[in-house]
N, C-alpha and C positions, 0 to 999 in steps of 0.2 A: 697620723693620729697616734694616740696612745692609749692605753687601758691599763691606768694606774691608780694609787691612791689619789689625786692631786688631778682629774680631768676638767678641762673647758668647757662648760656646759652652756646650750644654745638654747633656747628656749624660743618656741614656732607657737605666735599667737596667732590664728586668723580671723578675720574682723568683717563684717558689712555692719554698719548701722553700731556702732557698741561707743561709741564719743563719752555717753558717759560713765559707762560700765569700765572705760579703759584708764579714768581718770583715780578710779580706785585701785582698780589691778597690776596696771604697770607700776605704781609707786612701793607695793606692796612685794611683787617679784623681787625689784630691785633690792629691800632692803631684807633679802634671804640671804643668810651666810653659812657657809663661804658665799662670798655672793658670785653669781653668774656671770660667764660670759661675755654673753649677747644676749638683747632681747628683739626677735623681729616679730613685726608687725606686717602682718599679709593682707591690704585691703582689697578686698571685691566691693572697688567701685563704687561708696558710702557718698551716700547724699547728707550727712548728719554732721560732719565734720570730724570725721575719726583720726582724716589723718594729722589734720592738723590740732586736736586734743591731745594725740598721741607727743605729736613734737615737742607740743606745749608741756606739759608734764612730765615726760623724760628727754630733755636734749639732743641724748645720744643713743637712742633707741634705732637703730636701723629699720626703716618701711620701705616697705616693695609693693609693687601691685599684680598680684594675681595675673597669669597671661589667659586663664579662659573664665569659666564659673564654676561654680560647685566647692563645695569644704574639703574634697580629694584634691583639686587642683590647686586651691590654696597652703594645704600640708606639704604636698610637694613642690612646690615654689618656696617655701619656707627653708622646706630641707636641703634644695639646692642651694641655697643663700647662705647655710650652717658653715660657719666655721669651727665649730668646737670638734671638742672630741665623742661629746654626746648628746643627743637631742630630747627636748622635754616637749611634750603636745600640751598645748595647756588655750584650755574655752576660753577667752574673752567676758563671759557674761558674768563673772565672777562667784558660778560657782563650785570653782576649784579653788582649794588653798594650796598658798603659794609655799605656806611653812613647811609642807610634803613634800616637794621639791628632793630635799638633802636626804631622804627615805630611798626615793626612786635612784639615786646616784651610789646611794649605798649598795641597794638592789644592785648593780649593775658591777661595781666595782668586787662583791662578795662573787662574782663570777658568771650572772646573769647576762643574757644577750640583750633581752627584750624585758623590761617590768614594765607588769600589766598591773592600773589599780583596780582595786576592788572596791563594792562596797559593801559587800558580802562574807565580809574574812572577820575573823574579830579584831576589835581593832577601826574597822569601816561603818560605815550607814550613809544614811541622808536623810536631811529634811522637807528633799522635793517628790521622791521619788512616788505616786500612788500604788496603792494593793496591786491594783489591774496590771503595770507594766511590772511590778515587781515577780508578778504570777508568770507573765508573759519572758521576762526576760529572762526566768528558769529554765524554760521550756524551751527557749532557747540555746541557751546553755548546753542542754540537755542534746538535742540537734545537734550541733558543733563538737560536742565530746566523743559521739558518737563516730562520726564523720571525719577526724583527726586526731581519734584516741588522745587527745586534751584534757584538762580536768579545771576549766574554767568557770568562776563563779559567778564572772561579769561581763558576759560576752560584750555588752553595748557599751559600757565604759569608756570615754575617752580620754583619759589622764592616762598616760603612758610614756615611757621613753626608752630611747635605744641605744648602744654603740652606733657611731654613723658611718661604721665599716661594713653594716650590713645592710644597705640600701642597696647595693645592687642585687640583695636577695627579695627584694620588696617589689622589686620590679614595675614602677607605677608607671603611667603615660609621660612621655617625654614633656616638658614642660613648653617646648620650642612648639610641641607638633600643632596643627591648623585644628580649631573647632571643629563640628562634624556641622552638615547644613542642618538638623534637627537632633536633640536627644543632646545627650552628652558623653566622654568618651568613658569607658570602663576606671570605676576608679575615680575618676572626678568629682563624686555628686556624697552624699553623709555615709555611703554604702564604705568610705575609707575606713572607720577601726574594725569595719567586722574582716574587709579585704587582708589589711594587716596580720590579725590575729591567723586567718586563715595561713597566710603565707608564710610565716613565722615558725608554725607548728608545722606546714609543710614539708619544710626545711630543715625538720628536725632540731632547730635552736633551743638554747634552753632558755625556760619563760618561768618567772620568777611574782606572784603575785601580791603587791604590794596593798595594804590596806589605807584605804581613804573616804574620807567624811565629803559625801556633795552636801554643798550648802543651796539656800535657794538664788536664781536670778536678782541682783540685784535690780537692773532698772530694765525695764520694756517685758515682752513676752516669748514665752521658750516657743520653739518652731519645730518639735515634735508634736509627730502625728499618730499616737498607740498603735495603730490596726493599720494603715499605711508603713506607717515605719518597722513594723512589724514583720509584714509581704515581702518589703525590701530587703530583712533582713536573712530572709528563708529564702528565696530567690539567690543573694550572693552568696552563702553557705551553698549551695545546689550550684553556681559557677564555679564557686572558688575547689570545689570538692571533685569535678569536673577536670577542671585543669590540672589538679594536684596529681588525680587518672594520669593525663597523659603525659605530664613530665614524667610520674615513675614511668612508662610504655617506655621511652624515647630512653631513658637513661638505659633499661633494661636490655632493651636493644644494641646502645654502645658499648656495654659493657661483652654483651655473647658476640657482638662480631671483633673486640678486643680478642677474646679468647678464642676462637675462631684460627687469627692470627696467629697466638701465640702458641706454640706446640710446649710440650708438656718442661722441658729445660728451661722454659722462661726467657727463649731468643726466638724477637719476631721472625715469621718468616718475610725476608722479602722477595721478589722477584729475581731470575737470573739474569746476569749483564749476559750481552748478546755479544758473540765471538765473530766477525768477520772472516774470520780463515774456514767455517761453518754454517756460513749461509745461514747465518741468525741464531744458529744453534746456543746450547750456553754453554758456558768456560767452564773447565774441571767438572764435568758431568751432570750440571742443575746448580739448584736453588743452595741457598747458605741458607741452613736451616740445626735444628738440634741434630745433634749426631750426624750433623755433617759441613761442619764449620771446622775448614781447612785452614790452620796457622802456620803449616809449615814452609819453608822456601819453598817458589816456584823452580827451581834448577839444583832441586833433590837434597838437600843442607838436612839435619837433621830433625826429627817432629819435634814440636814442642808441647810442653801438656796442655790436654785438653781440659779446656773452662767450663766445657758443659759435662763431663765425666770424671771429675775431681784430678786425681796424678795420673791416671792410664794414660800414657803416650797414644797420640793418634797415629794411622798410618802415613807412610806420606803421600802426598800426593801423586796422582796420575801425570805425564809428562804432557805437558803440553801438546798441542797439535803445531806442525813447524811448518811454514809455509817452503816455498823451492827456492828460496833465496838465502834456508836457512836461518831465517830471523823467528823468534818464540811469537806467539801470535798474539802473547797479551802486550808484548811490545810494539806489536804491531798497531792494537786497538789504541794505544795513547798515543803513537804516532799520526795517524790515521783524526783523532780526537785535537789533537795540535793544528792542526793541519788547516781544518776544517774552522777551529774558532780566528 
C-alpha cells in the first residue's frame, strides 16, 4: 500500500434489508471525485433484494456475504475484501454523505492514521439526532476520554476511515473463525465503532476528527435503541479499557525481561557454549557478555579493540584448555560437532 497524495480508496458498506436506501447511495458514492476505488457491499443475508438492487444499479460494485451476523462482522469482511489503500465505513441508510468522502481522505493523507467523523465539531450536526442521545452521547464521550486520555466529541459516530495498514492493530475476530453456539463473538455485534475507537487510541495512533453533517434515514427505520445501546456502549468502553490494562502489563513485562538481558554495554547476554575437554564447563571462562567479549585470536595474535569500551585494547585471551593429544579443545568441539551431524 501507500500513503500518498493519490491513494485507492475502498469504501465498506454493510447492508441487511437497505434495496432501497442502496439505490440512492451507491449511485451517489460513485459519482464522488476523485472517485473511489472500490465500493463493497457486505450483505447479512437480506430477504428484500439488496443484493440484487445493489448489482442492478452499480454493475461493478463488488458484494460479499458476511461469514457470521452482526455489523462488526460485516465491517470486517468488508475490510478483508479491501483492496485500496484506505478504507471509508460508510451506513447504507443514507444517512451519510457521500460528498465527505474526499474530507476524510484528506484527513488521512495530511498525516492522520484513523479520521473519526464528528458531528459535534464545527462544521458538523444532524438532522436525526434527539436531545436525549445527544445528552447521552456526551456523557459518553466523557467515559471514553477519560479512559484513553482521548478528546472525542463523537464517540458513536460511524463515518470513519483508515490507512488499511493498521488493521492488524484493530485486531477484530477472524472472519474464517466458527460462530459461538449462542451470543456472538467480541466485536461482531454494533459494539464495532466504539471497539475501533477504543483500539485506536490504545495504540497510541493519531486520530484526526473530521466534521460531518447526519442526515436522516431515507427509507425504513433506524435500529437504535437509546438506553440499550447505551449499556452496550458503557460495557465495551469497560472491555475495551480492560484489555488495553493488559496489553500495556504484557508489553511492560517484555520490555524489563529485555533489559534484564541486556547489561549495561548494550550486548545481550547470552549463554556459555559448553567445552567438552570440561565436562560441560564453558570456553574462555563464561558467558560473552559486556566486558567480557573476547575478540582476540584463540592462539595468542594480538587484541583487538574492544567494541564495548570504545579504543582500550582488551587483554588477550586465557589459553585454551589442550586435551593429551595436544589438539586446542575448541577444535576439538567442532570436530566433535562434525562428526555428530
Amino acid at each position: 500500500m501507500q500513503r500518498n497524495g493519490n491513494p485507492r480508496v475502498s469504501v465498506v458498506v454493510p447492508t441487511r434489508n437497505e434495496a432501497r436506501n442502496l439505490e440512492v447511495v451507491l449511485p451517489a458514492i460513485a459519482a464522488v471525485r476523485p472517485a473511489v476505488h472500490e465500493i463493497i457491499v457486505v450483505d447479512g443475508n437480506s430477504v428484500d433484494g439488496t443484493v440484487e438492487a445493489a448489482q442492478r444499479v452499480l454493475p461493478w460494485v463488488k458484494v460479499i456475504t458476511q461469514t457470521r451476523k452482526g455489523k462488526g462482522n460485516a465491517m470486517a469482511c468488508g475490510f478483508a475484501a479491501a483492496t485500496g489503500d484506505l478504507i471509508v465505513m460508510f451506513d447504507a441508510d443514507g444517512s451519510a454523505d457521500p460528498a465527505e468522502i474526499p474530507a476524510f481522505v484528506r484527513a488521512l493523507i495530511d498525516g492522520a492514521d484513523f479520521a473519526k467523523g464528528s458531528r459535534f465539531v464545527r462544521g458538523g450536526g444532524s438532522d436525526d439526532i434527539t436531545l436525549l442521545r445527544k445528552t447521552g452521547n456526551a456523557g459518553l464521550n466523557g467515559v471514553a476520554n477519560a479512559l484513553f486520555g482521548t478528546s472525542y466529541t463523537d464517540l458513536c459516530y460511524g463515518y470513519n476511515a483508515f490507512w488499511i495498514d493498521i488493521l492488524p492493530v484493530l485486531d477484530l475476530p477472524p472472519i474464517d473463525a466458527p460462530a459461538p453456539p449462542e451470543g456472538m463473538l467480541w466485536g461482531d455485534g454494533f459494539e464495532i465503532e466504539t471497539v475501533l475507537n477504543c483500539r485506536v487510541a490504545a495504540a497510541g495512533l493519531k486520530i484526526t476528527e473530521v466534521p460531518s453533517m447526519e442526515r436522516e434515514r431515507i427509507f425504513g427505520q433506524s435500529n437504535l435503541r437509546t438506553f440499550a445501546d447505551g449499556t452496550r456502549v458503557l460495557r465495551t468502553l469497560a472491555a475495551e479499557r480492560r484489555r488495553a490494562l493488559r496489553g500495556r502489563a504484557e508489553k511492560v513485562q517484555v520490555e524489563e525481561q529485555a533489559r534484564a538481558l541486556t547489561p549495561a554495554g548494550g550486548i545481550p547476554v547470552v549463554p556459555p557454549l559448553a567445552d567438552p575437554a570440561s565436562n560441560g564447563g564453558p570456553i574462555n571462562g563464561g558467558p560473552i557478555g559486556a566486558g567480557s567479549l573476547s575478540t582476540g585470536s584463540l592462539n595468542g595474535a594480538a587484541p583487538v579493540a574492544d567494541p564495548v569500551n570504545g579504543r582500550r585494547p582488551m587483554p588477550p585471551p586465557r589459553p585454551a584448555p589442550v586435551d593429551r593429544e595436544g589438539r586446542d579443545s575448541v577444535a576439538l568441539r567442532f570436530a566433535l560437532e562434525e562428526e555428530a551431524s
